[in-house]
C-alpha positions in Angstrom: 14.8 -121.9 -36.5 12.1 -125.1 -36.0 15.4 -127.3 -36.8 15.9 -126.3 -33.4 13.3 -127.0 -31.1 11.8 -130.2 -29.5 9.8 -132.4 -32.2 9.2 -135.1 -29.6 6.1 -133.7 -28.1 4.4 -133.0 -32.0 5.6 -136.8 -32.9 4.1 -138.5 -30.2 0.4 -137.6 -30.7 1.0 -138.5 -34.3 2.4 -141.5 -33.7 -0.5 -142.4 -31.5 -2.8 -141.0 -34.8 -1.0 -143.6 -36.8 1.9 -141.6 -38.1 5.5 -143.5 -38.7 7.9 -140.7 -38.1 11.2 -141.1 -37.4 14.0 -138.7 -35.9 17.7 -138.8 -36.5 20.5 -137.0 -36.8 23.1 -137.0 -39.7 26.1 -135.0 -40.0 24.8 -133.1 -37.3 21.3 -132.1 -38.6 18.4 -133.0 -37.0 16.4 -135.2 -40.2 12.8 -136.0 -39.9 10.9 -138.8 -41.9 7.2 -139.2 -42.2 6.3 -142.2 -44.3 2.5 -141.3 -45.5 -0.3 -143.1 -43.3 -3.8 -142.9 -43.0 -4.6 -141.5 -39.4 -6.9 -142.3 -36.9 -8.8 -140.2 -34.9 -7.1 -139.0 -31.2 -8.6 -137.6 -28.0 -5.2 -136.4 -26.9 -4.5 -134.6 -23.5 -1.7 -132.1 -24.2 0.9 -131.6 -21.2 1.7 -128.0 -22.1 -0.7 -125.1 -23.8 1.0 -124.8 -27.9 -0.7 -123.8 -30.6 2.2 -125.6 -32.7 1.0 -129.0 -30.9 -2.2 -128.5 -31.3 -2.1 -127.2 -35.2 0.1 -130.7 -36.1 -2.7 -133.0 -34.5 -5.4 -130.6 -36.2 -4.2 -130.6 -39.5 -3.1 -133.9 -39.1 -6.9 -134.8 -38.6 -8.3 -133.1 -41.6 -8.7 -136.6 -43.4 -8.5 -138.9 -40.0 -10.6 -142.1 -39.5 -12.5 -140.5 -36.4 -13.1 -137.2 -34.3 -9.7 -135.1 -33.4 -10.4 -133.7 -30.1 -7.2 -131.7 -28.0 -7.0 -130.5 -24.7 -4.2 -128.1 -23.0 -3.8 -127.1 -20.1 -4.6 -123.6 -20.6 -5.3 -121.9 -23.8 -3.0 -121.2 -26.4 -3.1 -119.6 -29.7 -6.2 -120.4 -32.0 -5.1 -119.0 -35.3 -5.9 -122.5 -37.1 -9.0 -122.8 -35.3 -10.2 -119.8 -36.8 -8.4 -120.4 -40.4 -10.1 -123.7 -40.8 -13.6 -122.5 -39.5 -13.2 -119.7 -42.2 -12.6 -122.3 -44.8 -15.4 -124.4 -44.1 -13.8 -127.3 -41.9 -16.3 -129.3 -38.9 -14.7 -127.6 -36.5 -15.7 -126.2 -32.8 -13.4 -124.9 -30.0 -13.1 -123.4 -26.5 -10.8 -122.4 -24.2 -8.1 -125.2 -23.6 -9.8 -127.4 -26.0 -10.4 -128.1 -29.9 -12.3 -130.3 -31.8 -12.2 -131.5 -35.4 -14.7 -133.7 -37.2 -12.6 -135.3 -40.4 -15.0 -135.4 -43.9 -15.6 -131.5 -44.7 -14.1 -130.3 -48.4 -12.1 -127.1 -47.6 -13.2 -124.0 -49.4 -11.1 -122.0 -51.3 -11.1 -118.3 -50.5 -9.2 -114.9 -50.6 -7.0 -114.5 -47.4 -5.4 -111.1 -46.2 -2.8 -111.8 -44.0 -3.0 -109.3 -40.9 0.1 -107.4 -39.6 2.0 -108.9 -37.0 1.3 -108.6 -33.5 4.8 -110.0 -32.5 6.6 -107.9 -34.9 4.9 -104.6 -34.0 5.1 -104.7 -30.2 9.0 -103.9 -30.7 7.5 -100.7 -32.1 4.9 -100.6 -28.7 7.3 -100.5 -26.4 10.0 -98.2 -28.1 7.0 -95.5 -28.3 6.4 -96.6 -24.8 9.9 -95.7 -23.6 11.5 -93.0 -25.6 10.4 -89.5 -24.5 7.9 -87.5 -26.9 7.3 -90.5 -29.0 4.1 -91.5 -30.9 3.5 -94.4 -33.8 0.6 -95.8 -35.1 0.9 -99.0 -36.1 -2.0 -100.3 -38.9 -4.3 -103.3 -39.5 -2.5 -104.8 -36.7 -3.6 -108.5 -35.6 -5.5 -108.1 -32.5 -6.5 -112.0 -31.7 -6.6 -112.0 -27.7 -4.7 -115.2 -27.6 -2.1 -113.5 -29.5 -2.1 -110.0 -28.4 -2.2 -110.2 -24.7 1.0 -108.1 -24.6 -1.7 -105.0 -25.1 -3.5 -105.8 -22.0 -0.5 -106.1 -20.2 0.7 -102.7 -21.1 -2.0 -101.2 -20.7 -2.4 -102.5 -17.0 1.5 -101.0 -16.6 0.2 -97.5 -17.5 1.2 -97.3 -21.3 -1.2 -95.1 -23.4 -2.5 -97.4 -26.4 -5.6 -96.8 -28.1 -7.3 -98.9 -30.6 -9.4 -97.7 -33.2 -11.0 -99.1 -36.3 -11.3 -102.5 -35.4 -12.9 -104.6 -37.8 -12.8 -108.0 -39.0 -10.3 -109.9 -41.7 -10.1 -113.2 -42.6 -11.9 -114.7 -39.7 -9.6 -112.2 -37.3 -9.7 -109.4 -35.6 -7.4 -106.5 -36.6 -7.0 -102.7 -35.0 -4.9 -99.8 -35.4 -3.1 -98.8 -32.5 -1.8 -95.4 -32.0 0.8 -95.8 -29.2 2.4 -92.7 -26.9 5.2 -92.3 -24.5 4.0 -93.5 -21.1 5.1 -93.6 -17.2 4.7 -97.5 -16.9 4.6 -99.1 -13.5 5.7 -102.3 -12.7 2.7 -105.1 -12.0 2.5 -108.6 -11.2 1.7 -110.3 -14.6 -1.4 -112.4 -15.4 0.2 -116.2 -15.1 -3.1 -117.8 -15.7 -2.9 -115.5 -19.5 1.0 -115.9 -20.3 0.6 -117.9 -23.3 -1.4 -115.0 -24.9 2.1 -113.4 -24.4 5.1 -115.4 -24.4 6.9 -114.3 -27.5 6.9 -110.9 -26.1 8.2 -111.5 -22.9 11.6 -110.7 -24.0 10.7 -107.1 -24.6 8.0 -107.1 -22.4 10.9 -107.2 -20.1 12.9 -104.6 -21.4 9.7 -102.6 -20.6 9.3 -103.5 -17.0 13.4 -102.3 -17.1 12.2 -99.0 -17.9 9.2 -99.2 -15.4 8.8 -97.7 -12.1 8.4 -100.5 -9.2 8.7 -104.5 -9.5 7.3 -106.4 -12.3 7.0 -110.7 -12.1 6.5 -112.7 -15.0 5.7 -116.1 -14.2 4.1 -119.6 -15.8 6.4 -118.7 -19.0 8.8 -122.0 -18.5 7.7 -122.6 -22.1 10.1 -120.1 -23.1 13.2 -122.3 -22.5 12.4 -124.4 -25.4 12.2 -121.9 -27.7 15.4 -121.0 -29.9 17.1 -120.3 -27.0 16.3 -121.0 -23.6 14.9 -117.1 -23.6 14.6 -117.0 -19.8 17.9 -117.4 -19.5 19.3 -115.4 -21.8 17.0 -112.6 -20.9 18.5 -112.6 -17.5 22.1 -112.8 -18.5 22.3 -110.1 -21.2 19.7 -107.5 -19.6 22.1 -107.8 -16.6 24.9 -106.8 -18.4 23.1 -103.7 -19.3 22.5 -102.7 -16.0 18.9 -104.4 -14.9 18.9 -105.5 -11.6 16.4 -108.9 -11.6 16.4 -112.4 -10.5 15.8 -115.5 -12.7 13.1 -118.2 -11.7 12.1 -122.0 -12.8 9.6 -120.1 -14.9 10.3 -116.5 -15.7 11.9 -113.2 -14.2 11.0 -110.6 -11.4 12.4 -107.4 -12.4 13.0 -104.2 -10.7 12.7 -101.6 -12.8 13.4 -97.8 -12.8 17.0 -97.8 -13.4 16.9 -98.2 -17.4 20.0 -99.3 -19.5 23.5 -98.7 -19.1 25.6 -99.5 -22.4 27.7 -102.8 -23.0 28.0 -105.5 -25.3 25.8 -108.2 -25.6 24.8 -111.5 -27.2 21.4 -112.1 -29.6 21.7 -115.9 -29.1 20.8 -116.0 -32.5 17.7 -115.6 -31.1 15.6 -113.0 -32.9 13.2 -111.9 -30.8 16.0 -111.2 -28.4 18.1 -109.1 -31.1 15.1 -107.0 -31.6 14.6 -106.9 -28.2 17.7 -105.5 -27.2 17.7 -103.0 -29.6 14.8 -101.0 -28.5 16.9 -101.5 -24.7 20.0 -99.7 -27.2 17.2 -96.6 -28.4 17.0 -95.8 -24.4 20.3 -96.8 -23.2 22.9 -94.2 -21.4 25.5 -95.7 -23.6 26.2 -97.6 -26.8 25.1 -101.0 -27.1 26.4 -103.9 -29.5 24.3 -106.5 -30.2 26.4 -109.5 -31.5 25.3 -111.8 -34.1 22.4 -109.4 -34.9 21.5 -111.1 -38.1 19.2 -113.7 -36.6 16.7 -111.0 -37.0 15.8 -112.2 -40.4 14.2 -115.2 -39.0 11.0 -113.5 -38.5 11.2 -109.8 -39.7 14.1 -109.2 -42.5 13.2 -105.9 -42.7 13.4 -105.2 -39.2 16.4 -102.9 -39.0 15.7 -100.8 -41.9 12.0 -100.2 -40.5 14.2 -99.2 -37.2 16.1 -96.6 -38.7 13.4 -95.2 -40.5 11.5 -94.3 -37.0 14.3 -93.0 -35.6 15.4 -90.6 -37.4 
């Protein structure tokens, strides 16, 4: 799945840390080769808000000549932030910004691994959007750079409620007991979209089901992901029926009129496949979802967990 995104804009801070990395292709694979180097320390300015950026430079900073210091645009995910702090590492951050200080020994300790918020909020909105329905979904990972989906539901109308939060690892984690809900369509928080933007694609199969307009916007990060997601969202949610416009940097969607059946295409994209098969649990017809499989990239068990809840 990485083999398919950018690596240009992780290579060039590196490069300016000291790293020799070169890029190439060979029989049509993408081949990467880092000869080892000792880095320097960067103060580097990133042009867009990733948390895959901003990891590299981090990690690559751990054993630096000099202070690592990052800056984004906006904030993005701080799941390293908070995994190095845990283990003992120099560390400070913010919003939009992260510092490292190289030197610290790592600490070894126990880690549990918190549920998935991306994998679970298929599970959200198909309780959301199915009639009668209720799930609660456990030790869920409730970081608010990661979870911002909640919020967003929430603000659409859907009945979520955490309980039992508590703290793991240096995160946050909840249960989440999610019911069937009359969602209206809202304008989404731009200035917050990279809290959120692996669940726009079924984020917008919610707004489908919601009453009233619902804009997503500042989310032309998804077009470099394994697909260019805004585009595909548009083109396959159309052929099930959804009447909404594509922009530069996400979709305005008029919801209310559900899903009609058809055939579609995952993109081998597998947040899409999933995505579109919570639109198939509400649809007024079958749905096929080609090239399914791609599911596996993130969540193997994903179909079998699927069938479970719905019978």
């Amino acid at each position: 799945s990485l083999d398919k995104r950018p690596m240009g804009r992780v290579i060039q801070p590196l490069s300016q840390m000291g790293a020799l990395i070169e890029e190439s292709q060979q029989e049509g694979r993408r081949v990467v080769t880092v000869r080892g180097q000792v880095l320097q320390g960067v103060h580097y300015v990133s042009p867009v808000a990733s948390a895959q950026v901003k990891s590299a430079i981090l990690l690559g900073g751990l054993y630096a000549k000099g202070v690592v210091r990052v800056e984004e645009p906006q904030a993005s995910r701080d799941h390293s932030e908070r995994m190095l702090t845990y283990l003992g590492a120099d560390l400070s951050y913010g919003s939009g910004w992260a510092e490292l200080t190289p030197g610290t020994e790592l600490q070894a300790k126990n880690i549990e691994v918190p549920c998935d918020f991306s994998s679970a909020a298929f599970f959200m909105v198909a309780a959301l959007i199915t009639p009668n329905s209720e799930i609660t979904l456990e030790a869920v990972l409730m970081n608010p750079t990661r979870a911002g989906l909640l919020e967003v539901l929430q603000a659409m109308g859907g009945q979520i409620e955490v309980k039992a939060e508590r703290q793991v690892g240096g995160e946050t984690v909840a249960d989440l007991v999610v019911r069937s809900s009359i969602l209206q369509g809202i304008d989404c928080p731009a200035d917050k979209v990279a809290s959120y933007i692996d669940e726009i694609p079924i984020l917008a199969v919610a707004a489908a089901c919601a009453s009233g307009v619902t804009r997503i916007t500042g989310a032309e990060e998804l077009r470099v992901k394994e697909t260019d997601r805004i585009h595909a969202l548009a083109s396959e949610l159309s052929k099930l029926g959804v009447d909404l416009e594509e922009h530069p940097d996400g979709l305005t969607i008029r919801g209310g009129r559900g899903f009609q059946g058809g055939t579609t295409q995952s993109h081998d994209d597998h947040r899409m496949a999933m995505s579109l098969t919570v639109a198939a649990g509400v649809a007024k017809a079958p749905v096929i979802i080609e090239d399914y499989e791609c599911t596996a990239i993130s969540y193997p068990g994903f179909w079998e967990d699927w069938q479970r809840l719905s019978t």
